[in-house]
mmCIF entry with sequence, helices, sheets and N, C-alpha, C, O atoms, coordinates in Angstrom:
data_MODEL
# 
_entry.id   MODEL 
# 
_entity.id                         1 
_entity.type                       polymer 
_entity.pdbx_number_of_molecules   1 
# 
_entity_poly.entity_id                      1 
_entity_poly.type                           'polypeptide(L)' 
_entity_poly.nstd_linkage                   no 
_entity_poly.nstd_monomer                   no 
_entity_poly.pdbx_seq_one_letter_code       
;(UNK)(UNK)(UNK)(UNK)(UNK)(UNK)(UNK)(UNK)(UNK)(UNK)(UNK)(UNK)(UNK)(UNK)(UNK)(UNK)
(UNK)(UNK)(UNK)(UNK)(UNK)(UNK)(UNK)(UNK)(UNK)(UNK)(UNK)(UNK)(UNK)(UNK)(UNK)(UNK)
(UNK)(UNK)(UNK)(UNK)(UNK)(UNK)(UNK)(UNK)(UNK)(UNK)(UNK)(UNK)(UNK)(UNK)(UNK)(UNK)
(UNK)(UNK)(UNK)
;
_entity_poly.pdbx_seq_one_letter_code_can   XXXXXXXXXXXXXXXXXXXXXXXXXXXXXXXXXXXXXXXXXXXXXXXXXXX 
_entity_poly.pdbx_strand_id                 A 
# 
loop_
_entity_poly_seq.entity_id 
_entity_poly_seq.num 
_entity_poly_seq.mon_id 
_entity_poly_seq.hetero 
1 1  UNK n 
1 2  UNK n 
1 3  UNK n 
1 4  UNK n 
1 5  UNK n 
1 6  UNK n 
1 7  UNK n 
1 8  UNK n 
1 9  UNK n 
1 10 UNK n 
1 11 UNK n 
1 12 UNK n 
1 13 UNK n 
1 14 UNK n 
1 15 UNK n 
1 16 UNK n 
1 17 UNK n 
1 18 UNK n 
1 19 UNK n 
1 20 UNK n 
1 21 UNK n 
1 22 UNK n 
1 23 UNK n 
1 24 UNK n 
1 25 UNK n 
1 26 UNK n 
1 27 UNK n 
1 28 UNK n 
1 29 UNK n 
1 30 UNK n 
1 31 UNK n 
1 32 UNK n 
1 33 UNK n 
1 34 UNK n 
1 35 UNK n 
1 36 UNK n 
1 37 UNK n 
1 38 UNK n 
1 39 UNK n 
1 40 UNK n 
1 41 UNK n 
1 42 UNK n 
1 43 UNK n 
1 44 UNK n 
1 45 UNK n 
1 46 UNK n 
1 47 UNK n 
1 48 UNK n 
1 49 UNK n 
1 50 UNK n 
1 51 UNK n 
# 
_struct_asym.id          A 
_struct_asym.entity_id   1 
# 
loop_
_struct_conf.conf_type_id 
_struct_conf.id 
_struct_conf.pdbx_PDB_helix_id 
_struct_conf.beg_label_comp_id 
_struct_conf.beg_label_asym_id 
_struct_conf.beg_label_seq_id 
_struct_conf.pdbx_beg_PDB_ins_code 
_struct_conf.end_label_comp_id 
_struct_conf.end_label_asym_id 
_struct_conf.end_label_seq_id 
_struct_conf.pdbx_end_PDB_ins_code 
_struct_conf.beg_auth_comp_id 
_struct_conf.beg_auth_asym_id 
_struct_conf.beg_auth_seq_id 
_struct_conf.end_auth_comp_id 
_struct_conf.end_auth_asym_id 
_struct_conf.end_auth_seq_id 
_struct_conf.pdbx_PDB_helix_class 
_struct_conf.details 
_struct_conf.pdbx_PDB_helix_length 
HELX_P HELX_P1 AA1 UNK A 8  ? UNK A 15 ? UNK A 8  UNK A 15 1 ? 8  
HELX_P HELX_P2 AA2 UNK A 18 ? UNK A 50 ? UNK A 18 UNK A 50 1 ? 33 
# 
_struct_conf_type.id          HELX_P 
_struct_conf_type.criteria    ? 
_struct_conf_type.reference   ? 
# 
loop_
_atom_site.group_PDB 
_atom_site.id 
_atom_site.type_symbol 
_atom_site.label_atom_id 
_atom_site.label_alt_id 
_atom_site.label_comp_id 
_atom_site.label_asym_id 
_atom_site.label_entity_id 
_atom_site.label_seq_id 
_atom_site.pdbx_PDB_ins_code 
_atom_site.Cartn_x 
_atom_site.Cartn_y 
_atom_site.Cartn_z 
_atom_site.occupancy 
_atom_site.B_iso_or_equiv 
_atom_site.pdbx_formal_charge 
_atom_site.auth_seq_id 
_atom_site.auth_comp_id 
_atom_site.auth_asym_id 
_atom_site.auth_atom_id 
_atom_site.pdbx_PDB_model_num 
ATOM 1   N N  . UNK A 1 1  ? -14.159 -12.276 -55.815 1.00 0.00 ? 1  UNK A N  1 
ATOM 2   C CA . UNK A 1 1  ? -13.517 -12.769 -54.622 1.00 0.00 ? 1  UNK A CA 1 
ATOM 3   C C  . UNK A 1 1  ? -13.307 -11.595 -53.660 1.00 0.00 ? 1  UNK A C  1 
ATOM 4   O O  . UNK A 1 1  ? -12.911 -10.546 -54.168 1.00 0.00 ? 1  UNK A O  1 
ATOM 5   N N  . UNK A 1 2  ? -13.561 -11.641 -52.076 1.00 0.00 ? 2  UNK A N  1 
ATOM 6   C CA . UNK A 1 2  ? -13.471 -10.665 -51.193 1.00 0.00 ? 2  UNK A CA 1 
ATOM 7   C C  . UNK A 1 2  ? -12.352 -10.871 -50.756 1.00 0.00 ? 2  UNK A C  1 
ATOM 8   O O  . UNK A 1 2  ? -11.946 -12.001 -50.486 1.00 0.00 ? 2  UNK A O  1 
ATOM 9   N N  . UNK A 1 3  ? -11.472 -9.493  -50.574 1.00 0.00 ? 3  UNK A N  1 
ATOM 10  C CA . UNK A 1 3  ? -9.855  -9.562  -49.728 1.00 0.00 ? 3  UNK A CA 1 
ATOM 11  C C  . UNK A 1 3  ? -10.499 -9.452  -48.919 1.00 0.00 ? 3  UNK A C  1 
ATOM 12  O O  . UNK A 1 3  ? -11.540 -8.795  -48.903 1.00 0.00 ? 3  UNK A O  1 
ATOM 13  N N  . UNK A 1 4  ? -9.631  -10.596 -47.324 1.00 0.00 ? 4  UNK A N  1 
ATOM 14  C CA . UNK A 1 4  ? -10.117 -10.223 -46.058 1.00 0.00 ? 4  UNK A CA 1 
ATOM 15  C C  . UNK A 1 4  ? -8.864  -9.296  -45.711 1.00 0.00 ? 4  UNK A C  1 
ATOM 16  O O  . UNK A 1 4  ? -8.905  -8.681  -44.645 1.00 0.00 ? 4  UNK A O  1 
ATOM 17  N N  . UNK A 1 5  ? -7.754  -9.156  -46.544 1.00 0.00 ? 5  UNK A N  1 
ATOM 18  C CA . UNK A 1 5  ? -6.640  -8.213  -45.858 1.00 0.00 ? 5  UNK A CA 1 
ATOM 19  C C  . UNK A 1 5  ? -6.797  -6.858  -45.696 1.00 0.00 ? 5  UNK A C  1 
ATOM 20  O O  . UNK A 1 5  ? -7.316  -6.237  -46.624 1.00 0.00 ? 5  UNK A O  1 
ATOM 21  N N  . UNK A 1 6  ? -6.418  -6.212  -44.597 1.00 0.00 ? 6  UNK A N  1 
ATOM 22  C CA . UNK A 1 6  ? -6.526  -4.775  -44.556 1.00 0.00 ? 6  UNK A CA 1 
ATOM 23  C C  . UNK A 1 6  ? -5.793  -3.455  -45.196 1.00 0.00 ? 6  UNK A C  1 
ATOM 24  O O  . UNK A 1 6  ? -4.573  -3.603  -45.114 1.00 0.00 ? 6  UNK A O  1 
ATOM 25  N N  . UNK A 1 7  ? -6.151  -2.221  -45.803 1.00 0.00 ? 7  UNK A N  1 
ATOM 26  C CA . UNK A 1 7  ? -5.513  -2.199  -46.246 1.00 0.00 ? 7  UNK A CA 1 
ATOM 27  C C  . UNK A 1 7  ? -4.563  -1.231  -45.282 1.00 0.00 ? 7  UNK A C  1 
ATOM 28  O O  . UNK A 1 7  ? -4.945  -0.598  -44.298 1.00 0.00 ? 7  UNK A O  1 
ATOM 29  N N  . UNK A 1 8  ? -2.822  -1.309  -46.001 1.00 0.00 ? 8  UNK A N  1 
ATOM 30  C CA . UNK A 1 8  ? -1.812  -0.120  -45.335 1.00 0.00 ? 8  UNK A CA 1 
ATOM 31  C C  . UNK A 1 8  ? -2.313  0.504   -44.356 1.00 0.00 ? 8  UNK A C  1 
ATOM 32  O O  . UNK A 1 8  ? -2.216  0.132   -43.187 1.00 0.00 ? 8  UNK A O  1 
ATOM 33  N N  . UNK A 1 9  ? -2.978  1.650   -44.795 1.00 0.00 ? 9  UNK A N  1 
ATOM 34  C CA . UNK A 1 9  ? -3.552  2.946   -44.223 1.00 0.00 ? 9  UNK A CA 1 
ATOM 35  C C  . UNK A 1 9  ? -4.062  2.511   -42.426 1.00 0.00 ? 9  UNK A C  1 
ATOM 36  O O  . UNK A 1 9  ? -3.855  3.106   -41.368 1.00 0.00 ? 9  UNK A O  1 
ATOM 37  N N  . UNK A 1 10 ? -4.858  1.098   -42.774 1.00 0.00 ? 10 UNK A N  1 
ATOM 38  C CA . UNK A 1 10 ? -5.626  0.869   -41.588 1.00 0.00 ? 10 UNK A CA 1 
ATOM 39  C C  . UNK A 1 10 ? -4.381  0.102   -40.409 1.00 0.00 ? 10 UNK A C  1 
ATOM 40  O O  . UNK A 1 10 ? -4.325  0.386   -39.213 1.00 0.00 ? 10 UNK A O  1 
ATOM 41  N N  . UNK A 1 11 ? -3.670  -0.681  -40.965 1.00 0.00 ? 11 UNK A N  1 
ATOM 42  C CA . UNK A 1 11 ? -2.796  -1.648  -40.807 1.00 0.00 ? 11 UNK A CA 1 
ATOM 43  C C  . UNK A 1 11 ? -1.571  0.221   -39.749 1.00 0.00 ? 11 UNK A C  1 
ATOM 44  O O  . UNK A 1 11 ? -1.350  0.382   -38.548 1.00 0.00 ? 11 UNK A O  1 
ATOM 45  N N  . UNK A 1 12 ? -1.280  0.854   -40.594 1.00 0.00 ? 12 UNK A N  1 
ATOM 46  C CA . UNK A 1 12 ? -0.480  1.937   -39.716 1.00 0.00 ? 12 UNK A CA 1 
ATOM 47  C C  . UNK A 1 12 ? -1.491  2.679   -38.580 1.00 0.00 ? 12 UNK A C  1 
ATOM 48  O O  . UNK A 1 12 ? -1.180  3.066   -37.453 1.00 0.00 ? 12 UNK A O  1 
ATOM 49  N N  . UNK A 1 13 ? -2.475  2.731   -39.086 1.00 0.00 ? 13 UNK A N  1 
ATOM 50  C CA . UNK A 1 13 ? -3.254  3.143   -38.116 1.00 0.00 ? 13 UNK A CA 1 
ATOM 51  C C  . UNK A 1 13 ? -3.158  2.460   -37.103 1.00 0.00 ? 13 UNK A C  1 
ATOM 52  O O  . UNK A 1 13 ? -2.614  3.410   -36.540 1.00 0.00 ? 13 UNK A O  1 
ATOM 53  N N  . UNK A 1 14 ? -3.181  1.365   -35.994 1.00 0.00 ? 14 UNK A N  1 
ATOM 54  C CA . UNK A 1 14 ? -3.649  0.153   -35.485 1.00 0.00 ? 14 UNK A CA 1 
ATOM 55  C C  . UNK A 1 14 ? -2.416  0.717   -34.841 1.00 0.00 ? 14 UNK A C  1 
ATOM 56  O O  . UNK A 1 14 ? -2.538  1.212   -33.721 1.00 0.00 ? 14 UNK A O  1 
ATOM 57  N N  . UNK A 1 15 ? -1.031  0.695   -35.528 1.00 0.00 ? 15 UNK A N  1 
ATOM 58  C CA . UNK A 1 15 ? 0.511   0.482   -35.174 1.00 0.00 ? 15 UNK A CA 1 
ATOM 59  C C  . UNK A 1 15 ? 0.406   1.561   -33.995 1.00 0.00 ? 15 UNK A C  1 
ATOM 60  O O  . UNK A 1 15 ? 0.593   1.473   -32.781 1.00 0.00 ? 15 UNK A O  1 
ATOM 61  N N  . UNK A 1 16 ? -0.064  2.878   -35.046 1.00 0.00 ? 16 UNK A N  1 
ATOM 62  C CA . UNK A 1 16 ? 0.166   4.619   -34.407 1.00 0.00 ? 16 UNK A CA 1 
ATOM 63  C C  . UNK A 1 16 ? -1.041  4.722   -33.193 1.00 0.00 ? 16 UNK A C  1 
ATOM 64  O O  . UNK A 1 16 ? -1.070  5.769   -32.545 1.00 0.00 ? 16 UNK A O  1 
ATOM 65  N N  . UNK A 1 17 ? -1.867  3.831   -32.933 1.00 0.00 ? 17 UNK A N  1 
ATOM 66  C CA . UNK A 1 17 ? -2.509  3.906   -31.567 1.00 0.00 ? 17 UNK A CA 1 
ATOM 67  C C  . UNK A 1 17 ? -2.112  2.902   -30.877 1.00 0.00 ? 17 UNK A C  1 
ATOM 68  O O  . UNK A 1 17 ? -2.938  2.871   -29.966 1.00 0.00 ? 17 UNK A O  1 
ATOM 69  N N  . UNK A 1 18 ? -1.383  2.049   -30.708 1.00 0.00 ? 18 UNK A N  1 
ATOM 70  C CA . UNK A 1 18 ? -0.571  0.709   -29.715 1.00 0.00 ? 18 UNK A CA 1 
ATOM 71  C C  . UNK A 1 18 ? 0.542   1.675   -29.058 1.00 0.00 ? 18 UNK A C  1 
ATOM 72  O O  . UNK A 1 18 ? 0.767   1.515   -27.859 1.00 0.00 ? 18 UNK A O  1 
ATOM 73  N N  . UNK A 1 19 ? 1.377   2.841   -29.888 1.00 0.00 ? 19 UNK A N  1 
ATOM 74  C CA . UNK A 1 19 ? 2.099   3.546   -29.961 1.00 0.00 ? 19 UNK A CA 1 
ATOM 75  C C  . UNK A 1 19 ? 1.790   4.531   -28.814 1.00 0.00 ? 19 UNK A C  1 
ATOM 76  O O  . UNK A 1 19 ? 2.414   4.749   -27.776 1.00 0.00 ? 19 UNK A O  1 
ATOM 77  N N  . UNK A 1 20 ? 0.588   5.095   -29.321 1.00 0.00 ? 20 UNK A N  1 
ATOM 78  C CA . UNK A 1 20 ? -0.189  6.440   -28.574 1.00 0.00 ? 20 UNK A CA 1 
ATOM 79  C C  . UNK A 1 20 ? -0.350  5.612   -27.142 1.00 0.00 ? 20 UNK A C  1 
ATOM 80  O O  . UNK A 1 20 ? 0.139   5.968   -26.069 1.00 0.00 ? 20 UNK A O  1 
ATOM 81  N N  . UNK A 1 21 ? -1.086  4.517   -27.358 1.00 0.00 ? 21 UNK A N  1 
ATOM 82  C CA . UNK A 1 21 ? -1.123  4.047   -25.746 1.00 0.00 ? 21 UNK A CA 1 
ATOM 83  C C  . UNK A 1 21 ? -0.062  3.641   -24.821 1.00 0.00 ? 21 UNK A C  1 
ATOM 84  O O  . UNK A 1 21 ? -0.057  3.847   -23.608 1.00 0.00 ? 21 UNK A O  1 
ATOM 85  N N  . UNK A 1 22 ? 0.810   3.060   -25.492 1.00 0.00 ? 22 UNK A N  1 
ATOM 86  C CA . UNK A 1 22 ? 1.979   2.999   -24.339 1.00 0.00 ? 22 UNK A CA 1 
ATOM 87  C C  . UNK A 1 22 ? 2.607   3.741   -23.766 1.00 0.00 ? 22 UNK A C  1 
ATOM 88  O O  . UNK A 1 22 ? 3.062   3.700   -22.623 1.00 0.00 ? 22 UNK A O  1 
ATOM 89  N N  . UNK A 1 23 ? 2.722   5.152   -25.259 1.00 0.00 ? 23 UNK A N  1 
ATOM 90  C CA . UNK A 1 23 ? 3.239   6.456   -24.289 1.00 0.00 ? 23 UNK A CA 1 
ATOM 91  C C  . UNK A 1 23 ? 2.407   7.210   -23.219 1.00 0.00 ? 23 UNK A C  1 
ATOM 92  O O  . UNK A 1 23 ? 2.827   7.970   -22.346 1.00 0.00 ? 23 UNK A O  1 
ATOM 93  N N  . UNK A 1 24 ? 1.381   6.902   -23.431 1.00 0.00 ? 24 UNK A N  1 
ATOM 94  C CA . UNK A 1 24 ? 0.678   7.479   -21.913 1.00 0.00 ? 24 UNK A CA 1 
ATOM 95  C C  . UNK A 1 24 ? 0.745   6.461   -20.571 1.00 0.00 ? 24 UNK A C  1 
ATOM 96  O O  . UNK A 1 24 ? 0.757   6.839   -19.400 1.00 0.00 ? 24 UNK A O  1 
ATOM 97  N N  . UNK A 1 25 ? 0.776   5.318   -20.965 1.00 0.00 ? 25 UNK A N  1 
ATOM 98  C CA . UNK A 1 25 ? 1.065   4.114   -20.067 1.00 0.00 ? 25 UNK A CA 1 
ATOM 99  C C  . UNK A 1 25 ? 2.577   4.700   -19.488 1.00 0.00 ? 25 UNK A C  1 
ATOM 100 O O  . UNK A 1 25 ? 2.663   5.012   -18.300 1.00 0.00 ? 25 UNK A O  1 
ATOM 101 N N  . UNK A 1 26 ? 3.601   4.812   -20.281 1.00 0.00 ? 26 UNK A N  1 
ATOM 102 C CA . UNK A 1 26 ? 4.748   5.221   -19.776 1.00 0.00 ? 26 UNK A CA 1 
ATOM 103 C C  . UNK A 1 26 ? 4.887   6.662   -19.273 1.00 0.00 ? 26 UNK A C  1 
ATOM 104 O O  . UNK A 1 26 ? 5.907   6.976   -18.659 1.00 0.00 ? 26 UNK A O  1 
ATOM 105 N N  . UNK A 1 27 ? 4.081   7.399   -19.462 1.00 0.00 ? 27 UNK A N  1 
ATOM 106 C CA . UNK A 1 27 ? 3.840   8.633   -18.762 1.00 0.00 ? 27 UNK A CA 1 
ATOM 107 C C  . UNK A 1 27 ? 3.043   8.798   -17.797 1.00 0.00 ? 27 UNK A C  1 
ATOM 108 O O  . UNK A 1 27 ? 3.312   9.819   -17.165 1.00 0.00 ? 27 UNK A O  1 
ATOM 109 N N  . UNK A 1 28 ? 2.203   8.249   -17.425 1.00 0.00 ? 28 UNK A N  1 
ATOM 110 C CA . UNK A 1 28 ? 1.875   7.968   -16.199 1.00 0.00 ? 28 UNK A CA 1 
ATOM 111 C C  . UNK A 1 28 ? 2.476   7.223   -14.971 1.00 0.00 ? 28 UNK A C  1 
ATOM 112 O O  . UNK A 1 28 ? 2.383   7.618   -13.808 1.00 0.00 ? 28 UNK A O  1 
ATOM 113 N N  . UNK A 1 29 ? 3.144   6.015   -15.416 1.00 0.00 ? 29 UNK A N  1 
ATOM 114 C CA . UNK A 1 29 ? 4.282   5.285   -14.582 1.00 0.00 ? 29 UNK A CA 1 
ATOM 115 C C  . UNK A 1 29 ? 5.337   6.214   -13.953 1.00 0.00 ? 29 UNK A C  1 
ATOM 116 O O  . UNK A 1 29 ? 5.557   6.250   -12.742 1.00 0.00 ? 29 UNK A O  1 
ATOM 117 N N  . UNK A 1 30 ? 6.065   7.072   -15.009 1.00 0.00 ? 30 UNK A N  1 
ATOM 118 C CA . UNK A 1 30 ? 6.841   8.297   -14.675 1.00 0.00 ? 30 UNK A CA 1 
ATOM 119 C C  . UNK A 1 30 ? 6.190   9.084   -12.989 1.00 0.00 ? 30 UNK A C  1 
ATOM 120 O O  . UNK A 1 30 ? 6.548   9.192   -11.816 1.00 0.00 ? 30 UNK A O  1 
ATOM 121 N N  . UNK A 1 31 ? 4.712   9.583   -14.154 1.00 0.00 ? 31 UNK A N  1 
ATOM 122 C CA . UNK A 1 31 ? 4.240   10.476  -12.873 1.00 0.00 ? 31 UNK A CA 1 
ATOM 123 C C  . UNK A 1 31 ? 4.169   9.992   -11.817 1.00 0.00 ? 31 UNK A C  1 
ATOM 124 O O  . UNK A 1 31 ? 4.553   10.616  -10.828 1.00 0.00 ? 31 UNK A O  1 
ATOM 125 N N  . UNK A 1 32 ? 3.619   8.651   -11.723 1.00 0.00 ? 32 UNK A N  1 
ATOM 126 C CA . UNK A 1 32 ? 3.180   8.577   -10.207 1.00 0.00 ? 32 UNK A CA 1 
ATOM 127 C C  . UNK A 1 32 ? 4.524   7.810   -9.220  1.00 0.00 ? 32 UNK A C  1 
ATOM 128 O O  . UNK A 1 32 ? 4.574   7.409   -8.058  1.00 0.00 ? 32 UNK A O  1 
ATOM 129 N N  . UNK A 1 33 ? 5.690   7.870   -10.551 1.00 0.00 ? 33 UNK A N  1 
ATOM 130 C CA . UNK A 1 33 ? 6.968   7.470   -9.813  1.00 0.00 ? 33 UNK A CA 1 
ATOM 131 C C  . UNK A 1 33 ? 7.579   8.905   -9.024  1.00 0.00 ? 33 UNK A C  1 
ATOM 132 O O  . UNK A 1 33 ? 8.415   9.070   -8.135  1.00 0.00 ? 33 UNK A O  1 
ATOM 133 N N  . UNK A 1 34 ? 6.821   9.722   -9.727  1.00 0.00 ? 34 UNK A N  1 
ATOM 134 C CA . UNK A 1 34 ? 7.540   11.197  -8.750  1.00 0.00 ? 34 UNK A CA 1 
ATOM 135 C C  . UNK A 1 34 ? 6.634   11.695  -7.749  1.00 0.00 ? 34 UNK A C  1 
ATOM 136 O O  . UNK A 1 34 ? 6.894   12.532  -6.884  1.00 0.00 ? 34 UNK A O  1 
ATOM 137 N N  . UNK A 1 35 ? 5.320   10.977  -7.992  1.00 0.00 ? 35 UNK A N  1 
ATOM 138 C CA . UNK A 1 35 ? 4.185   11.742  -7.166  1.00 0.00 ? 35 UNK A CA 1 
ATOM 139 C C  . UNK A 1 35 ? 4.891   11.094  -5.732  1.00 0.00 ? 35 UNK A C  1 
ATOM 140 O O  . UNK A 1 35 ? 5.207   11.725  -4.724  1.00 0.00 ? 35 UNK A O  1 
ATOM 141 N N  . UNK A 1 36 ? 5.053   9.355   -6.034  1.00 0.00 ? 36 UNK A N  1 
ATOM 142 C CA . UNK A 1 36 ? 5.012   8.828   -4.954  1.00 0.00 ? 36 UNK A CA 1 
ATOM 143 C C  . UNK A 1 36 ? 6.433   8.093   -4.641  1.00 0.00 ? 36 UNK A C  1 
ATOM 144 O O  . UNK A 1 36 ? 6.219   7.131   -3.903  1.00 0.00 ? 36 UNK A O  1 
ATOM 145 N N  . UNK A 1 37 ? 7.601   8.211   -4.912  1.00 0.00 ? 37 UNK A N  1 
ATOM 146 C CA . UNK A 1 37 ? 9.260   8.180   -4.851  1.00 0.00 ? 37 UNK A CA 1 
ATOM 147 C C  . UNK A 1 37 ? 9.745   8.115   -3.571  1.00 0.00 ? 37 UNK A C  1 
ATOM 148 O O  . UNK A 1 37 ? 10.725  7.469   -3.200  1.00 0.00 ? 37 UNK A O  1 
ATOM 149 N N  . UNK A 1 38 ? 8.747   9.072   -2.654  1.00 0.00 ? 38 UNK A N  1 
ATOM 150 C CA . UNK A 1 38 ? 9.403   9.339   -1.425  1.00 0.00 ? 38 UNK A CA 1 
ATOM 151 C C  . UNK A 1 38 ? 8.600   8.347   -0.437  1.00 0.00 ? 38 UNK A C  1 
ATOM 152 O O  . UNK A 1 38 ? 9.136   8.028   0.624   1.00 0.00 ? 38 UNK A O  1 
ATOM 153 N N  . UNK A 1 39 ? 7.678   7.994   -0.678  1.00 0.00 ? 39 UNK A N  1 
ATOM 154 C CA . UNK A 1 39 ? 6.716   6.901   -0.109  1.00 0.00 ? 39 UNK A CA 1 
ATOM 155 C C  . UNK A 1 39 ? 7.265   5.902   -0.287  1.00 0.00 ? 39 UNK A C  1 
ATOM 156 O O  . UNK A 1 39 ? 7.495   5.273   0.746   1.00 0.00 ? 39 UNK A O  1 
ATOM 157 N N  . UNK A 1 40 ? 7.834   5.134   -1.876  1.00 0.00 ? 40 UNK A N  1 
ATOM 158 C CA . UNK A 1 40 ? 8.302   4.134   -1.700  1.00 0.00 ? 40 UNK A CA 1 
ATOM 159 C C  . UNK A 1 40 ? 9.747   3.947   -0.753  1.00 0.00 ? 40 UNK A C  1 
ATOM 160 O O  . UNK A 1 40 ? 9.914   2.919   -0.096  1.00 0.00 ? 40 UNK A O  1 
ATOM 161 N N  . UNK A 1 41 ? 10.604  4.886   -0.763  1.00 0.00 ? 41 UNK A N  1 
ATOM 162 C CA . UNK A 1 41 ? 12.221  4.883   -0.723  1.00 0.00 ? 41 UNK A CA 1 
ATOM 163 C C  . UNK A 1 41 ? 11.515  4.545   1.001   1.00 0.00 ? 41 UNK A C  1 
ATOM 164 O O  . UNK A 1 41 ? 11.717  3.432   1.486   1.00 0.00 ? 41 UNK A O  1 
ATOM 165 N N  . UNK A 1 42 ? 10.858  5.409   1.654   1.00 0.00 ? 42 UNK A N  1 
ATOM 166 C CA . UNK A 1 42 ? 10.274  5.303   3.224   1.00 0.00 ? 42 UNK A CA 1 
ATOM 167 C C  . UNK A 1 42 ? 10.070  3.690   3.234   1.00 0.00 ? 42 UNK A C  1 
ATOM 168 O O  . UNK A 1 42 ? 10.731  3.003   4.013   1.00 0.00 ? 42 UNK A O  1 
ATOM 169 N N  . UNK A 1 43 ? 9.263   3.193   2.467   1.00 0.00 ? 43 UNK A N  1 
ATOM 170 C CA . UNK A 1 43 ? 8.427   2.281   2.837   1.00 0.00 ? 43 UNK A CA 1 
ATOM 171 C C  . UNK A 1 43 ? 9.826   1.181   3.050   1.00 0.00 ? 43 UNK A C  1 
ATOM 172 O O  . UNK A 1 43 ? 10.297  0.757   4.105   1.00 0.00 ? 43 UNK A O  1 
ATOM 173 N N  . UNK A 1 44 ? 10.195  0.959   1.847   1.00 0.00 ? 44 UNK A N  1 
ATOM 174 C CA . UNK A 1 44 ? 11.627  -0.020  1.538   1.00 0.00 ? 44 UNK A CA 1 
ATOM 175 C C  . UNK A 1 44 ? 13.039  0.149   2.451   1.00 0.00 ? 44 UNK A C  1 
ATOM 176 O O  . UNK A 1 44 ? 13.796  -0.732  2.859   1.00 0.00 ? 44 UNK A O  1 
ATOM 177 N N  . UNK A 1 45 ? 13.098  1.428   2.596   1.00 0.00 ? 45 UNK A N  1 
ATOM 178 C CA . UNK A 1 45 ? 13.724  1.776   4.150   1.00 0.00 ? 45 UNK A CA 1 
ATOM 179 C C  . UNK A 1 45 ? 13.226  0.537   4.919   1.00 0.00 ? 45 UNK A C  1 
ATOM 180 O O  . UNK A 1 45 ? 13.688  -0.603  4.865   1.00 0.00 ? 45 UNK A O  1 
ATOM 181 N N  . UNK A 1 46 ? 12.323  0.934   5.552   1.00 0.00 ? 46 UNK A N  1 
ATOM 182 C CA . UNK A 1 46 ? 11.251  0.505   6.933   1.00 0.00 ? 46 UNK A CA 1 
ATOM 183 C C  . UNK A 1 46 ? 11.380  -1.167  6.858   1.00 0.00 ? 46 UNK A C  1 
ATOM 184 O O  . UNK A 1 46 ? 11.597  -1.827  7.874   1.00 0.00 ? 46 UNK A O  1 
ATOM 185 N N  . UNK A 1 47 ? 11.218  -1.774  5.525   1.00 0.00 ? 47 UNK A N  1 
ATOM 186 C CA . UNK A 1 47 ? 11.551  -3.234  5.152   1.00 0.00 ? 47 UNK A CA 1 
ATOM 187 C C  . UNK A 1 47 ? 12.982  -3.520  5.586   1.00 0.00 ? 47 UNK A C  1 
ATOM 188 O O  . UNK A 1 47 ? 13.339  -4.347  6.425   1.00 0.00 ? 47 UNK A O  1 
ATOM 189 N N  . UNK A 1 48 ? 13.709  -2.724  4.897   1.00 0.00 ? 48 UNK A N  1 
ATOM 190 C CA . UNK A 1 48 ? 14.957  -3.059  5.394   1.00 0.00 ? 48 UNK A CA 1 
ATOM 191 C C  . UNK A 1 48 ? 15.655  -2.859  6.510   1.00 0.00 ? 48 UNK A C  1 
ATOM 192 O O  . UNK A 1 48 ? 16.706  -3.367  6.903   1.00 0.00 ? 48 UNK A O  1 
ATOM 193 N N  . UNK A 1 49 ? 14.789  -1.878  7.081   1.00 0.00 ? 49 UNK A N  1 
ATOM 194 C CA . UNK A 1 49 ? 15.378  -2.066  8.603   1.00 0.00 ? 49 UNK A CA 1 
ATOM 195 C C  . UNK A 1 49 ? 14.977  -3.310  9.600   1.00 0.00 ? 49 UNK A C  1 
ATOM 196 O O  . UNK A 1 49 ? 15.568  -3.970  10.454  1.00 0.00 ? 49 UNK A O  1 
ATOM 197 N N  . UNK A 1 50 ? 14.131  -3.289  9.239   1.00 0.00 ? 50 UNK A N  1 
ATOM 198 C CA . UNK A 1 50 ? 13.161  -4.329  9.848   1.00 0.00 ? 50 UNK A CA 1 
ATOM 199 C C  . UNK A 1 50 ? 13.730  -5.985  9.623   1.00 0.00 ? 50 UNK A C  1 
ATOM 200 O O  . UNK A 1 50 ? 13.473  -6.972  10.313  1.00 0.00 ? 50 UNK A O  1 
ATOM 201 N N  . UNK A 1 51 ? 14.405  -5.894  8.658   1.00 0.00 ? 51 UNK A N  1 
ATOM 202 C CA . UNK A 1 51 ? 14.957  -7.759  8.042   1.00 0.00 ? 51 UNK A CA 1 
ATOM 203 C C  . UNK A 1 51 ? 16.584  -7.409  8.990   1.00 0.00 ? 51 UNK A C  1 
ATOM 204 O O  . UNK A 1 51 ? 17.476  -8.257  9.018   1.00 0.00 ? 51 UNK A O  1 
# 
């Protein structure tokens, strides 16, 4: 009979790169919240003056 289950090893593996990717997902969000902070605060200003 063939297990279709995976084993541990692969199963943490899978976990520790979902992991790896979000922290760069969330590190990039960061960055381009500082690249571009002063663009938005301008822009949302400009909205709100405007309403």
């Amino acid at each position: 009979m063939v297990s279709l289950k995976r084993p541990r090893t692969q199963a943490g593996q899978g976990l520790a790169e979902y992991a790896l990717i979000l922290g760069l997902i969330a590190i990039a969000a960061i960055a381009s919240l500082l690249f571009m902070g002063g663009m938005i605060t301008n822009l949302l200003s400009a909205i709100g003056v405007s309403l």
